[in-house]
KEKE-3310 file (N, C-alpha, C; in steps of 0.2 Angstrom, whole numbers, plus 5000, padded with zeros to 4 digits):
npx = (5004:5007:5019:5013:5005:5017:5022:5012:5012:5026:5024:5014:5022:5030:5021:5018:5028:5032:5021:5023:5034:5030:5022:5031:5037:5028:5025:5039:5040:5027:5032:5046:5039:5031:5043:5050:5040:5038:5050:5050:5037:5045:5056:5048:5045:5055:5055:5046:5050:5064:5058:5050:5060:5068:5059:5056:5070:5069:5061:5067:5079:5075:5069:5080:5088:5078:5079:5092:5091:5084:5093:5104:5099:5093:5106:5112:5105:5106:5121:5118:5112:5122:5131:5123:5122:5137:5140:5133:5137:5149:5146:5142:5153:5160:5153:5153:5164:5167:5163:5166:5179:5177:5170:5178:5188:5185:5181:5190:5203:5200:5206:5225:5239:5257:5262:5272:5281:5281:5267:5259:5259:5251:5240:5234:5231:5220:5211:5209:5203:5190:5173:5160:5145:5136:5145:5152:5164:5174:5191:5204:5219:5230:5241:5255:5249:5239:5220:5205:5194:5199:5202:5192:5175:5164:5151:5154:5159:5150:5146:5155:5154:5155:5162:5173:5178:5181:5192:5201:5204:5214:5224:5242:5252:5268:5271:5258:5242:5233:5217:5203:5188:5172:5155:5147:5152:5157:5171:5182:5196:5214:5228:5246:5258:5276:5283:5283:5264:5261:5251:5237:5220:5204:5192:5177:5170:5167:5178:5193:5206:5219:5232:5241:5246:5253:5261:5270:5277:5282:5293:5310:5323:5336:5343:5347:5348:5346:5347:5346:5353:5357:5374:5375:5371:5365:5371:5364:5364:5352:5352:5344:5331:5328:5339:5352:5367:5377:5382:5384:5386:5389:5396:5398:5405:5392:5386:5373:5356:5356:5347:5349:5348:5353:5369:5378:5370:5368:5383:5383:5375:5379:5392:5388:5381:5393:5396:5387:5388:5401:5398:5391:5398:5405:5397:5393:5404:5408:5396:5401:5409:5401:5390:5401:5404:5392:5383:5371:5359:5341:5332:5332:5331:5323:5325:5323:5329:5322:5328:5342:5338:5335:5346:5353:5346:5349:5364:5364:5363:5357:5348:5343:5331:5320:5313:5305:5303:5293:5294:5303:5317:5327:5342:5349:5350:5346:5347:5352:5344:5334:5329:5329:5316:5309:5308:5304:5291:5273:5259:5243:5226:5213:5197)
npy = (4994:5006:5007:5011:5022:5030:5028:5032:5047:5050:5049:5058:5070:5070:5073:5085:5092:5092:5098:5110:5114:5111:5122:5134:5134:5136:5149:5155:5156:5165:5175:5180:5181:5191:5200:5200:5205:5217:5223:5223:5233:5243:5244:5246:5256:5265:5266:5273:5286:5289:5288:5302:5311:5309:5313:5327:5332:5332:5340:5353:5353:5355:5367:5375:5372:5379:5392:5394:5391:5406:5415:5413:5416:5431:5437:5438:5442:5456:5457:5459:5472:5480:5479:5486:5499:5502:5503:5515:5524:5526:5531:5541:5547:5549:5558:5569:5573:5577:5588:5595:5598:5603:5616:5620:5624:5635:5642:5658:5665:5680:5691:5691:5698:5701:5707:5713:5718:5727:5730:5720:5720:5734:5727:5718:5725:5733:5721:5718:5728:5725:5723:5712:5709:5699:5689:5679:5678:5670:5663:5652:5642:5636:5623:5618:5607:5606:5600:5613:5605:5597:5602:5611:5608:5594:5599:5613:5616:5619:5631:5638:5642:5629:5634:5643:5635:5626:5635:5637:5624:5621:5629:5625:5630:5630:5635:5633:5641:5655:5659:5672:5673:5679:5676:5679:5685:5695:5697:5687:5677:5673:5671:5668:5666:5669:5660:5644:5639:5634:5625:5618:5628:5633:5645:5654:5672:5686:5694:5693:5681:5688:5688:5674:5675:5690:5686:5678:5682:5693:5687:5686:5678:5668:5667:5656:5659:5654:5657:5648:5647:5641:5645:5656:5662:5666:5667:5672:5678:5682:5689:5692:5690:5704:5711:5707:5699:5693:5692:5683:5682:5668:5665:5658:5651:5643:5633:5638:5633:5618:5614:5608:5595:5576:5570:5579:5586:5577:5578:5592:5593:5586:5593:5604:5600:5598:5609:5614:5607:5608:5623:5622:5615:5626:5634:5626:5626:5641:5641:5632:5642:5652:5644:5641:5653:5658:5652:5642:5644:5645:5642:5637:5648:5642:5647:5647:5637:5621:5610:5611:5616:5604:5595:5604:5603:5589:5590:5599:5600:5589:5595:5607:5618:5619:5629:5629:5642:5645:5656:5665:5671:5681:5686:5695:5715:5714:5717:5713:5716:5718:5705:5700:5705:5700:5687:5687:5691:5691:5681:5687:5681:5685:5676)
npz = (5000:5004:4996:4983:4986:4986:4972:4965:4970:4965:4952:4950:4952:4940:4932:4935:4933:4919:4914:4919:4911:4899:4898:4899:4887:4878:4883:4880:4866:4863:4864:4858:4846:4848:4851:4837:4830:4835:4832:4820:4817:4823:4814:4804:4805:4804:4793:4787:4793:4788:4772:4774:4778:4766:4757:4760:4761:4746:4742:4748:4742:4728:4731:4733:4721:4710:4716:4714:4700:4697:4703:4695:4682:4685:4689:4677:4670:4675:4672:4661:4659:4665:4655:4647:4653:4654:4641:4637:4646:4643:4630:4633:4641:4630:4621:4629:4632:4617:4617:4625:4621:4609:4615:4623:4611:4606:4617:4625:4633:4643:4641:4643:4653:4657:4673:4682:4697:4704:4697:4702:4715:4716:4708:4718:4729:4725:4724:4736:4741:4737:4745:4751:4757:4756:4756:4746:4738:4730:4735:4728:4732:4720:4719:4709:4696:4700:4701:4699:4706:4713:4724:4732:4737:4731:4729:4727:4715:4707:4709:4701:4681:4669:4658:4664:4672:4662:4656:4666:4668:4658:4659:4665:4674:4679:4692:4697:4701:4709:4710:4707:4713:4710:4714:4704:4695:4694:4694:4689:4686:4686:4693:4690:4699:4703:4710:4717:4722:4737:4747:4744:4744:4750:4750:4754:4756:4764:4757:4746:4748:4749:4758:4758:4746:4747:4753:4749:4739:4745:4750:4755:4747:4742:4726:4709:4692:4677:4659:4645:4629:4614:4610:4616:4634:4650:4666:4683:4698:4712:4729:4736:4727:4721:4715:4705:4710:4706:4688:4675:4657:4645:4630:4615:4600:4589:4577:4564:4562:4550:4535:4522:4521:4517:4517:4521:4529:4541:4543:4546:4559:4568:4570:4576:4585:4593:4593:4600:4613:4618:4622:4633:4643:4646:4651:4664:4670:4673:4681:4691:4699:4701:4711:4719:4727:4729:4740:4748:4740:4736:4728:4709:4694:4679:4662:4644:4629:4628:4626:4630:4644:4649:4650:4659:4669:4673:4678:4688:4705:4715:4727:4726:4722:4708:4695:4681:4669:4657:4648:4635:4635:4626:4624:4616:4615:4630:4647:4663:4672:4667:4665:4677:4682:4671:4675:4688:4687:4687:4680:4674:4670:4662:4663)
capx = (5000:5013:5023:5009:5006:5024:5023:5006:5015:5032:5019:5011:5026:5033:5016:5017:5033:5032:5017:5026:5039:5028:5020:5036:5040:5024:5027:5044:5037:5024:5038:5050:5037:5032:5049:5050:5034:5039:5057:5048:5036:5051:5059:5042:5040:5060:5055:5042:5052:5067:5053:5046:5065:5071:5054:5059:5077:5069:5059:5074:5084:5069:5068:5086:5089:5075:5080:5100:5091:5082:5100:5108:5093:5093:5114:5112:5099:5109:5124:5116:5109:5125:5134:5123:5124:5141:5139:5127:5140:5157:5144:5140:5156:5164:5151:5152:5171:5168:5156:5171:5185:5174:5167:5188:5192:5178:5182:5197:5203:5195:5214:5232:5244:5261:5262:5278:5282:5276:5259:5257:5258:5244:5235:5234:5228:5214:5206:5208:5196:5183:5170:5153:5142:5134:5150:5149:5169:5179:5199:5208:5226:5230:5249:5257:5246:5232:5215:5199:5190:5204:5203:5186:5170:5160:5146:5156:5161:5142:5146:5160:5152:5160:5167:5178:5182:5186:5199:5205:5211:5218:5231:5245:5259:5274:5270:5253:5238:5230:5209:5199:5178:5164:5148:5142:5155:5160:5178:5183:5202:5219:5236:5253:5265:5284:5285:5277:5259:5263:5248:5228:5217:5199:5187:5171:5169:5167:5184:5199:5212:5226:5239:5246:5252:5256:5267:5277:5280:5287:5298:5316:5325:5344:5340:5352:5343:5350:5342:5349:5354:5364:5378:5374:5366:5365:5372:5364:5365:5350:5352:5335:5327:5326:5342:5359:5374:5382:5380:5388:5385:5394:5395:5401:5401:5389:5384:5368:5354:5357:5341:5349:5347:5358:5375:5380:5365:5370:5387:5384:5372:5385:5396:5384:5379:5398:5397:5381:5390:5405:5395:5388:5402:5408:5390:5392:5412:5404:5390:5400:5412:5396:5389:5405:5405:5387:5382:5365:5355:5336:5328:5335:5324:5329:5322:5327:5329:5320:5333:5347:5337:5333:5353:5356:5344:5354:5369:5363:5364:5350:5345:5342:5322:5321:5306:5306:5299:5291:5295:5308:5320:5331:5348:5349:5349:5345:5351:5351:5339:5326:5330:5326:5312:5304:5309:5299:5285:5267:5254:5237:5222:5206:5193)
capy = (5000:5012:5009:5011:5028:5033:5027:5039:5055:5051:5051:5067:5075:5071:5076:5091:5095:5092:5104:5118:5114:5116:5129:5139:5132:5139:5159:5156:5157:5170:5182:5180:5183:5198:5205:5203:5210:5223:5226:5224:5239:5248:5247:5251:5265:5270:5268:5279:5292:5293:5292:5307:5314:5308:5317:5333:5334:5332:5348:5359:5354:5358:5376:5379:5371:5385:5397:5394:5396:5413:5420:5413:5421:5439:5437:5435:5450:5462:5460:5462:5479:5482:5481:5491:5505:5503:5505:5521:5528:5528:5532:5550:5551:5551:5565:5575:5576:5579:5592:5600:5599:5609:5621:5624:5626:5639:5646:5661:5671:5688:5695:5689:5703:5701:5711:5716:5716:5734:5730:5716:5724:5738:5724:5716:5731:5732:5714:5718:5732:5722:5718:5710:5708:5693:5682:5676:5680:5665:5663:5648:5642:5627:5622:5616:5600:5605:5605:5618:5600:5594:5605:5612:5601:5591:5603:5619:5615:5620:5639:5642:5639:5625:5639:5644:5629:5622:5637:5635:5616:5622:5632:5621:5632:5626:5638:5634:5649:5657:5661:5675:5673:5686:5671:5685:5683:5703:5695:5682:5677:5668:5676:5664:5669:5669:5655:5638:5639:5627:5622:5619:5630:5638:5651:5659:5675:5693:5698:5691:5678:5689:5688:5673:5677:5694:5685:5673:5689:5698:5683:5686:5671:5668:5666:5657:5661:5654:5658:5644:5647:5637:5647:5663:5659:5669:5667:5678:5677:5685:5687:5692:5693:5711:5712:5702:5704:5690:5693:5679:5683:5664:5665:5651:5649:5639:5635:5639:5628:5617:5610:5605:5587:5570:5567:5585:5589:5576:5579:5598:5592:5582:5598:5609:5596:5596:5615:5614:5602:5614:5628:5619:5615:5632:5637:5624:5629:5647:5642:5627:5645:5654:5641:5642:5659:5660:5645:5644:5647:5642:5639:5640:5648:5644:5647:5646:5632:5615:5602:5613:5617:5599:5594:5608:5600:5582:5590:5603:5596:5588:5598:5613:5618:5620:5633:5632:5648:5646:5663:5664:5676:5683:5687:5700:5718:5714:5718:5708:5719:5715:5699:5699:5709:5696:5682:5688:5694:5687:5681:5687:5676:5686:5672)
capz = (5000:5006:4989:4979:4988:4982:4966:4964:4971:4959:4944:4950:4952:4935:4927:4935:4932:4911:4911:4920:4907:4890:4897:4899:4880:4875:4884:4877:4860:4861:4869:4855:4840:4850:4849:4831:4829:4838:4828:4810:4819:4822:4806:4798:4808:4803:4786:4786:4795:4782:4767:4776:4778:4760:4753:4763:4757:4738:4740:4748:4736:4724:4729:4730:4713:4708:4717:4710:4694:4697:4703:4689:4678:4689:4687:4667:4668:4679:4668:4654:4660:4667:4650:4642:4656:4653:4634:4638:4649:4637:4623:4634:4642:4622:4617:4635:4629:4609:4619:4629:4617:4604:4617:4623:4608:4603:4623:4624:4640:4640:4642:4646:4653:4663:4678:4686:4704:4707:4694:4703:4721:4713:4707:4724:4734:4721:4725:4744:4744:4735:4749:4748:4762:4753:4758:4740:4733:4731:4733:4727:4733:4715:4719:4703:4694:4705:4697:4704:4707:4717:4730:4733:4738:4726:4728:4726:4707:4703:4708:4695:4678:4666:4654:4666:4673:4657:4656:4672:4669:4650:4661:4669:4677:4684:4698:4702:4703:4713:4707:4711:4707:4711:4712:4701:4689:4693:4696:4687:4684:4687:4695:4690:4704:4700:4714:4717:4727:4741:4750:4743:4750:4746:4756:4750:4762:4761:4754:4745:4752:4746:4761:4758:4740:4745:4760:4746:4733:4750:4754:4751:4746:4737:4719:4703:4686:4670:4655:4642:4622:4611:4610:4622:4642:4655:4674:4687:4708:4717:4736:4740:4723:4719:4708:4702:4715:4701:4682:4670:4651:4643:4624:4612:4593:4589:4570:4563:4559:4543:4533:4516:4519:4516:4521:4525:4534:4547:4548:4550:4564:4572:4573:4579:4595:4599:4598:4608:4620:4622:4626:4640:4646:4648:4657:4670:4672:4677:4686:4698:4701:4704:4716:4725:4730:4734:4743:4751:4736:4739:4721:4704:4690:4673:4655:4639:4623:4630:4626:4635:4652:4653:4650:4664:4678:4673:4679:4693:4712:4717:4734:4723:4719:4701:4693:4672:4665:4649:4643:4630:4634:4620:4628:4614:4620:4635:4653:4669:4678:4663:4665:4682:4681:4669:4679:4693:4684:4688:4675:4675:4666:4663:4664)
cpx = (5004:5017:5019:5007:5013:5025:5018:5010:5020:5028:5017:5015:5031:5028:5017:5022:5034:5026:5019:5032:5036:5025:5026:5038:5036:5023:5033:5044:5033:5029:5043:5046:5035:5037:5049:5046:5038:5043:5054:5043:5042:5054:5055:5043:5048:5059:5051:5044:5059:5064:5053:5054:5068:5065:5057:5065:5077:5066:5063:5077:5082:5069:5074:5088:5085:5078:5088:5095:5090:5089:5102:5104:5095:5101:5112:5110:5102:5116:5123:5114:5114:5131:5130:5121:5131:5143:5136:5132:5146:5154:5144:5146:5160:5159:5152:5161:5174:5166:5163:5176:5183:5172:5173:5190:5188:5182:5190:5197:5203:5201:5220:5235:5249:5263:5270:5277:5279:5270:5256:5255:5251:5239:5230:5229:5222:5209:5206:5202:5189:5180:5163:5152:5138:5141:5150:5157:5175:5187:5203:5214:5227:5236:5249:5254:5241:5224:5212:5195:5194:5202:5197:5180:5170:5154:5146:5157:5156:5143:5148:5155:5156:5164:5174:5181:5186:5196:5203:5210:5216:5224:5235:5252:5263:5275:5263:5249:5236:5222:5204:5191:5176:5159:5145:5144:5157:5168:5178:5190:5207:5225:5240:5256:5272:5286:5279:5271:5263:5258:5241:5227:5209:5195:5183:5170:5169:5171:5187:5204:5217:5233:5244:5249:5257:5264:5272:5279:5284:5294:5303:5320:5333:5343:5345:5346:5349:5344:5347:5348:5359:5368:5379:5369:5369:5365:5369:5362:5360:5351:5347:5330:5324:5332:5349:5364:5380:5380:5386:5387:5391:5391:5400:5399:5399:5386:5377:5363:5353:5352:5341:5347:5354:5363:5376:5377:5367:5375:5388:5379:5375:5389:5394:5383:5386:5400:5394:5385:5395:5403:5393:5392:5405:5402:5395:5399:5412:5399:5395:5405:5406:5393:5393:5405:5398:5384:5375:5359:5349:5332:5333:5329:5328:5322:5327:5324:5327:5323:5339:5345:5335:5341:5354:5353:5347:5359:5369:5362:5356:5347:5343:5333:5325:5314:5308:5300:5300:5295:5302:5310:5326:5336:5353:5348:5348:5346:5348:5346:5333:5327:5326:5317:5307:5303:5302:5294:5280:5263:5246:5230:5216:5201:5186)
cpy = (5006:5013:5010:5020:5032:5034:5033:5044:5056:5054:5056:5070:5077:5073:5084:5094:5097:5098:5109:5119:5116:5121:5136:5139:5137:5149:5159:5159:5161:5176:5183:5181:5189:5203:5205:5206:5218:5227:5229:5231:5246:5249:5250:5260:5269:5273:5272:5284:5293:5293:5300:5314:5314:5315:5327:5338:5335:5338:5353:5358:5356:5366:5378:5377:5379:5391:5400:5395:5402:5415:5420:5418:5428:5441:5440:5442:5456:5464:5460:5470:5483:5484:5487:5500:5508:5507:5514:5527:5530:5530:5544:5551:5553:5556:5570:5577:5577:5588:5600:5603:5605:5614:5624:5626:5634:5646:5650:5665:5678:5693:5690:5693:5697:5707:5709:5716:5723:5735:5724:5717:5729:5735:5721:5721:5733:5729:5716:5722:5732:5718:5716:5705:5701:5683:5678:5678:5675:5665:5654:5645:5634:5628:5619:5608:5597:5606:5609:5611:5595:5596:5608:5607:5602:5598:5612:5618:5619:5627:5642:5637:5633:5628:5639:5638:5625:5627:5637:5628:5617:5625:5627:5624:5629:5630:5637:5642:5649:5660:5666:5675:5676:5677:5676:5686:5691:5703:5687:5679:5673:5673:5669:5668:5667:5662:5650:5641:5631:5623:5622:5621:5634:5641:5655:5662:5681:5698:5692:5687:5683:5688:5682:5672:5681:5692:5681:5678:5695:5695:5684:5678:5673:5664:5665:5656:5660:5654:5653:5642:5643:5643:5656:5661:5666:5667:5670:5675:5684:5685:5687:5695:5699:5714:5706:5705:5700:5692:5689:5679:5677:5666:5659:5653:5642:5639:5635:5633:5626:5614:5609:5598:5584:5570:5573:5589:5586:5576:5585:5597:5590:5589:5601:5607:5595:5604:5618:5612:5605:5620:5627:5619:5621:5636:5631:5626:5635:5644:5637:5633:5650:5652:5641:5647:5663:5654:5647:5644:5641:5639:5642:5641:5648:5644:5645:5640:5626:5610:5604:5613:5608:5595:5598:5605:5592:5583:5596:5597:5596:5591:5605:5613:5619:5623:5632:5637:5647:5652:5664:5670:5678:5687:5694:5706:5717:5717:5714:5712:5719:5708:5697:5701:5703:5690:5680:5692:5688:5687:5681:5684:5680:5679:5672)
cpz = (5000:4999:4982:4978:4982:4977:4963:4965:4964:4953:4944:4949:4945:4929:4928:4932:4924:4911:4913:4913:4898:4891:4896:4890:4877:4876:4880:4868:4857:4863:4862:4847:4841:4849:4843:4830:4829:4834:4823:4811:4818:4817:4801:4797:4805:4796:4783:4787:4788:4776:4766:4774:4770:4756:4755:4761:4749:4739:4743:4744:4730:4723:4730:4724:4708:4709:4714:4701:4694:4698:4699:4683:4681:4687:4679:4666:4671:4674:4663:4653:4660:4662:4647:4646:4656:4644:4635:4641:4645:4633:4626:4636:4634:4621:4622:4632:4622:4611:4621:4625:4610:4607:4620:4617:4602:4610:4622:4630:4636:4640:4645:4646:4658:4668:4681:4693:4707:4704:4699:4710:4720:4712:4713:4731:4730:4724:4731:4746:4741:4744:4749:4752:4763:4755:4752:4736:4737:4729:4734:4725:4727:4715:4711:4700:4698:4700:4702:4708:4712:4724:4735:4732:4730:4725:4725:4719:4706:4704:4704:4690:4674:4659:4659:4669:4669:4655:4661:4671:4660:4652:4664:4670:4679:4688:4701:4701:4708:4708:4713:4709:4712:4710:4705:4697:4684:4691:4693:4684:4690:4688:4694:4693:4700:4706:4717:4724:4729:4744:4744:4747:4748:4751:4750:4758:4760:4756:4752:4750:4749:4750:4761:4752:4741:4750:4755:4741:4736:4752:4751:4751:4739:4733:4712:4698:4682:4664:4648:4633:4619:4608:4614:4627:4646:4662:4677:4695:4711:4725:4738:4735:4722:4715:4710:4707:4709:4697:4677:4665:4647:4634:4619:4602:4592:4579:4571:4560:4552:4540:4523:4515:4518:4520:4524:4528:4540:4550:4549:4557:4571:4576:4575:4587:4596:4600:4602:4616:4625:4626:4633:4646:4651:4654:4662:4674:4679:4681:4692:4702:4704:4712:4722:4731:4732:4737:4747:4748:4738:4734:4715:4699:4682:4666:4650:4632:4628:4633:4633:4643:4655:4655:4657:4672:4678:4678:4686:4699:4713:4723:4732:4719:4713:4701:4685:4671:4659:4646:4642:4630:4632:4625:4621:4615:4625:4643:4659:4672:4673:4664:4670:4685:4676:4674:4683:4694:4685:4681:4676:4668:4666:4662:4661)
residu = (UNK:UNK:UNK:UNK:UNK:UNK:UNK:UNK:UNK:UNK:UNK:UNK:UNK:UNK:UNK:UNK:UNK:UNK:UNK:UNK:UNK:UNK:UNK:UNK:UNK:UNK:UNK:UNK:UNK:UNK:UNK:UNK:UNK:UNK:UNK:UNK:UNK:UNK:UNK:UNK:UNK:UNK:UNK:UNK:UNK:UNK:UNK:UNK:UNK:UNK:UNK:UNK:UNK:UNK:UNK:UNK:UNK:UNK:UNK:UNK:UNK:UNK:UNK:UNK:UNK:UNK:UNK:UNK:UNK:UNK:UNK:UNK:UNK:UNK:UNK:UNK:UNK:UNK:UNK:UNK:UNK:UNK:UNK:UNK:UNK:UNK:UNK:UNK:UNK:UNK:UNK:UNK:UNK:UNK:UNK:UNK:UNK:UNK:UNK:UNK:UNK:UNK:UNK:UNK:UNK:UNK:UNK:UNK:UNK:UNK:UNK:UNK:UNK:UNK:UNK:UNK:UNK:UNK:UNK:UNK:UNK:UNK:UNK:UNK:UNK:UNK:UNK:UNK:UNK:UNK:UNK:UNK:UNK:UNK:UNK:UNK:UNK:UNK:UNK:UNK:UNK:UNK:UNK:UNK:UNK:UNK:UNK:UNK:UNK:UNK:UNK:UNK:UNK:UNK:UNK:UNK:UNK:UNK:UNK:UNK:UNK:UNK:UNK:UNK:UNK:UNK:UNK:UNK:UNK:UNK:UNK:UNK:UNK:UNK:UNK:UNK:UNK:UNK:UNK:UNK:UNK:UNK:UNK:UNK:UNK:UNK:UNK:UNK:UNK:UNK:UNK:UNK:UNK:UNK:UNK:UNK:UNK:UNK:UNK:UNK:UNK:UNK:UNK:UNK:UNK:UNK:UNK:UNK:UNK:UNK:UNK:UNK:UNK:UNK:UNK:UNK:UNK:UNK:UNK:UNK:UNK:UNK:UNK:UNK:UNK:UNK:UNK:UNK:UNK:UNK:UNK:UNK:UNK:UNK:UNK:UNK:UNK:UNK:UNK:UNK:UNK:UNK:UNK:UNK:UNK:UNK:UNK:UNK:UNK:UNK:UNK:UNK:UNK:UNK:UNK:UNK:UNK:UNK:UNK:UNK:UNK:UNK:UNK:UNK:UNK:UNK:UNK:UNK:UNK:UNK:UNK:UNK:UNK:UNK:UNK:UNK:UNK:UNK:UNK:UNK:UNK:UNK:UNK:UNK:UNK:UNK:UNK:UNK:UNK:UNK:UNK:UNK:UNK:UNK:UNK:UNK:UNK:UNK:UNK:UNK:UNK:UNK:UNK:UNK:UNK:UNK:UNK:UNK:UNK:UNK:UNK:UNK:UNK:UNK:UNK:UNK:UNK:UNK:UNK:UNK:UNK:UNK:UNK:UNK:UNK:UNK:UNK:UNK:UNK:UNK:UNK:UNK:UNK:UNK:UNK:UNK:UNK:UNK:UNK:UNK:UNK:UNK:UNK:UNK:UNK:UNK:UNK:UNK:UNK:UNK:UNK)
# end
């Protein structure tokens, strides 16, 4: 009886045991198709989100593909505009300057005199006692390769008309002007000094700037003056530019000029430039016994023949101001105290 019992419980215990067992079998299996489930979920769901990403990405690229064409197009169409505002613009600056050069060459100053050191002093005290309550009379300081548009505003240009202003850029001193204008175009004109304007400077105000011309026209200064001829030059040594304390008259034979042509044109040409070249010699001979004996000197002013004065600044000391004057002066009759006298003569430009 007893092993009978025993035999009973063994068998219950290994029935029960085997059904704790497939059940576990059977969760184990619903558990593991729920995770894929779940994965292939999960991937769906990824799939649908870079779809959504990929779709996304095609219409930004969509409207900047678009809008890179519009720029390229707007591009295309601005320089397109932009050549032909540049066409438009060279087309008017070529007639704004067919416009000037025939309205310059039509235009004439109302007067050119030269004024002397005591016309020019007279002239001076004239323009001083112009006054005009209106503040409306303008004075401008143009150093040498200064234009009027250089140096006065943008907005100021529009008061002088383009007559004068076209005269004004026609002159190019190698001293620089000085400009007197009335708005009203009572006074209208241009002073060349005998010595460089040194600063830019401009005022519209009751009266005339004149002081600081008349302070560089009062300034004494130690002054060489060569006036430069093939075969006659002139030396002279101012101390304080009011006369010659030196005077060097060099003269040379020099042949004349020969315009037959062929072989004996060039070798009377030949001889001529070696009796140019002597000549020169002899100037600078005199002049490095001049420089000796006056030392200090502040500016040299030279005139003359073109080729010669340029030959003369090659071989002049470089610490030395240099002035070239235009004005062709014939060393024929002459004398040193007209010499100087032209020298440091001013130019006056009616306008």
């Amino acid at each position: 009886m007893t092993d009978k019992i025993a035999a009973k419980k063994k068998l219950t215990r290994e029935v029960t045991a085997d059904g704790k067992k497939g059940l576990g079998t059977i969760l184990g299996k619903i558990s593991g198709k729920d995770r894929l489930e779940l994965e292939i979920y999960r991937l769906n769901s990824r799939v649908v989100e870079l779809d959504l990403s990929l779709q996304s990405a095609k219409t930004q690229l969509e409207k900047k593909e678009a809008l890179a064409r519009q720029a390229v197009s707007d591009r295309q169409e601005a320089e397109s505009r932009l050549n032909q505002e540049l066409v438009r613009t060279h087309t008017l600056s070529h007639e704004l300057e067919t416009i000037r050069e025939e309205a310059q060459g039509k235009l004439e100053f109302r007067g050119v005199e030269t004024l002397s050191q005591s016309a020019v002093k007279a002239y001076l005290s004239k323009l001083k006692s112009f006054q005009s309550p209106a503040n409306d009379l303008l004075t401008v300081y143009l150093p040498p390769g200064t234009r009027l548009s250089a140096v006065i505003p943008e907005k100021t240009p529009g008061l002088v008309e383009e007559e004068t202003r076209s005269l004004l850029d026609r002159l190019d001193p190698e001293t620089g002007m000085v400009f007197f204008y009335d708005l009203h175009r009572m006074i209208s004109e241009a002073i060349v000094p005998p010595v460089p304007i040194a600063f830019p400077s401009w005022q519209i105000k009751d009266s005339f700037e004149i002081a600081p011309l008349e302070e560089s026209l009062n300034t004494d200064y130690r002054m060489l003056v060569l006036v430069l001829h093939a075969g006659e030059s002139f030396i002279g040594f101012a101390p304080d530019a009011r006369f010659f304390d030196t005077e060097e008259l060099i003269k040379s034979s020099v042949k004349e000029k020969h315009s037959k042509g062929g072989f004996s044109q060039r070798r009377f040409e030949r001889l001529r430039e070696e009796d140019i070249a002597h000549h020169m010699d002899k100037v600078f001979e005199t002049l490095k016994k001049v420089l000796e004996e006056n030392p200090g000197i502040d500016r040299v002013i030279m005139s003359g023949d073109f080729q010669l004065i340029r030959e003369a600044q090659k071989r002049l000391p470089l610490n030395l101001e240099i002035i070239e004057k235009p004005t062709d002066i014939k060393m024929e009759k002459i004398s040193g105290e007209e010499i100087l006298r032209t020298i440091l003569s001013c130019r006056r430009y009616l306008l």
